[in-house]
C-alpha positions in Angstrom: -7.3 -4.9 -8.6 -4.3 -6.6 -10.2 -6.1 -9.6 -10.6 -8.9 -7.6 -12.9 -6.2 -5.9 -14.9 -4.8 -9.3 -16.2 -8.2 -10.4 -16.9 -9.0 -7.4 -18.9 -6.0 -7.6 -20.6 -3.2 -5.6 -18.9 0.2 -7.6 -18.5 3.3 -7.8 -16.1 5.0 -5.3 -18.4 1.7 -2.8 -18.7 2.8 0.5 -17.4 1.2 2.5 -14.6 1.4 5.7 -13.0 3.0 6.1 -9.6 1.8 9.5 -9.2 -0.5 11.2 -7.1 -4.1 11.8 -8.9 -7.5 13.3 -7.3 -9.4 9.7 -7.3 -12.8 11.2 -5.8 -13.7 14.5 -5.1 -10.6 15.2 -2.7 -9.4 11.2 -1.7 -5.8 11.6 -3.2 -3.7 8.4 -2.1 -0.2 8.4 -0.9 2.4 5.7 -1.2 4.1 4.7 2.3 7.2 6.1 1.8 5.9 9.6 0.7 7.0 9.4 -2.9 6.1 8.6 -6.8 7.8 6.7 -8.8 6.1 7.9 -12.2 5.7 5.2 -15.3 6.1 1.5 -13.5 5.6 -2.1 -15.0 2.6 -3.5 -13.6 4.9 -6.5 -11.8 6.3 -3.7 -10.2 3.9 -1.9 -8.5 2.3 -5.3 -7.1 5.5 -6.2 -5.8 6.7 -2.8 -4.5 2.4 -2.3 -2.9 2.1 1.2 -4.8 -1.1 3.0 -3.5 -0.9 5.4 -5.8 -0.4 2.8 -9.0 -2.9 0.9 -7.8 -5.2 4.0 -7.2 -5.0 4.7 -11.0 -5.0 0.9 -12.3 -8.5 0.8 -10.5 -9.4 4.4 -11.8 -9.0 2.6 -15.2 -10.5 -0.3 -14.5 -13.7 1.2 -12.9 -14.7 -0.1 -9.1 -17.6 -2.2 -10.9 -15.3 -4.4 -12.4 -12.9 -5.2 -9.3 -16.1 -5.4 -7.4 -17.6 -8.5 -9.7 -14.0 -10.0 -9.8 -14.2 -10.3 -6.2 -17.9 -11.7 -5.9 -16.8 -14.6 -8.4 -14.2 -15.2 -6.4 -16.8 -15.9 -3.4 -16.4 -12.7 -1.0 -20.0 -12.2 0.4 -19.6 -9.1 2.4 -20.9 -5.7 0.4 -18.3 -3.9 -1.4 -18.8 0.1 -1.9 -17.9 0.8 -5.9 -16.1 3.4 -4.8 -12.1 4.5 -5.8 -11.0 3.7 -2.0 -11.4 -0.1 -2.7 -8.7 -0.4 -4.1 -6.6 0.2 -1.3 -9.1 -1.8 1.0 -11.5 -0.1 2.2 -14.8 -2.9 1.2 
């Protein structure tokens, strides 16, 4: 997920929201220790594994996009184009 949002022009400093969203029809992602940080650099939410951050960077970016990002990099397996990737679930 990251790795599209620096290719489609995000950057360390790009802010996110930490905050709980509705991603698909009632899939709303959590962050481990139960809380949201609100606004937070990009660099920040990699570092600190934000679910909800990176729940709404892939919102943004669209499943498609992290999906082809992955093929180029050479995973075979089928990915689902769905909002859970971004946490893992392909």
């Amino acid at each position: 997920v990251y790795a599209a949002a620096l290719e489609q022009g995000y950057q360390p400093f790009s802010l996110l929201v930490d905050a709980g969203v509705v991603q698909a029809q009632s899939w709303v992602p959590v962050n481990s220790d139960g809380r949201a940080l609100g606004l937070i650099p990009l660099r920040e939410a990699l570092a600190l594994s934000r679910n909800q951050a990176t729940a709404n960077l892939m919102a943004a970016l669209g499943p498609s996009s992290v999906k082809a990002l992955c093929e180029r990099l050479g995973f075979v397996s089928a990915l689902p184009e769905v909002p859970s990737l971004a946490l893992g679930s392909g």
